[in-house]
N, C-alpha and C positions, 0 to 999 in steps of 0.2 A: 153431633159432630163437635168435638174440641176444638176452640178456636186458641189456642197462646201465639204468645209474641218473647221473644228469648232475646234481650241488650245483652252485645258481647260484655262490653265493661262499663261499670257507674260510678264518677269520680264523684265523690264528695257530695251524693243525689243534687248535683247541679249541672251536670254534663256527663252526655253519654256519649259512648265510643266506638265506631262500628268497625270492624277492621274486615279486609276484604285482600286476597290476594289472585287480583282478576289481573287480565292483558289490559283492559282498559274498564274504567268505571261506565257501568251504563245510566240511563236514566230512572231503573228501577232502585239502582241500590239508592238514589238519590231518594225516591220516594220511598224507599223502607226507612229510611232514620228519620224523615219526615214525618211517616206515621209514628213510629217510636216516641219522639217529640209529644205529638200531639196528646196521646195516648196518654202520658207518663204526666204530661200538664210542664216538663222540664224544657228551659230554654233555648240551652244551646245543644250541639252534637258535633262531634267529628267525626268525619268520616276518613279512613286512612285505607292504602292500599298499598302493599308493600312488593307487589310485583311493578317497579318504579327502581332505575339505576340509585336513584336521588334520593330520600325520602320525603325529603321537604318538597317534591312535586306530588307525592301520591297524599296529601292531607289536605281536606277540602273542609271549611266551617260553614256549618249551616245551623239559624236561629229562628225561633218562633216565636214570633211577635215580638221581637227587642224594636 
């Protein structure tokens, strides 16, 4: 069985970018950029959702090990 893992986008291999256009963010997508993180050995991640009147509510930062 093929195991991959697909980052939407990778800024400048120092932050990755999950984008998401869900009704609300669940606890999973929290842990897929989690795993991603881990995986990748990179620190930070955003995670954006763009089903969000606002934007600047639908982007959540999460860091591994800062």
């Amino acid at each position: 069985m093929e195991v991959a893992y697909r980052i939407d986008k990778l800024v400048e291999q120092s932050v990755i970018v999950e984008l998401k256009a869900v009704e609300t963010l669940a606890p999973i997508h929290h842990a897929q950029l989690f795993c991603y993180l881990k995986l990748s050995g990179i620190k930070l991640g955003l995670l954006i959702n763009f089903n969000v009147p606002h934007l600047r509510d639908g982007i959540k930062r999460m860091a591994n090990n800062l």
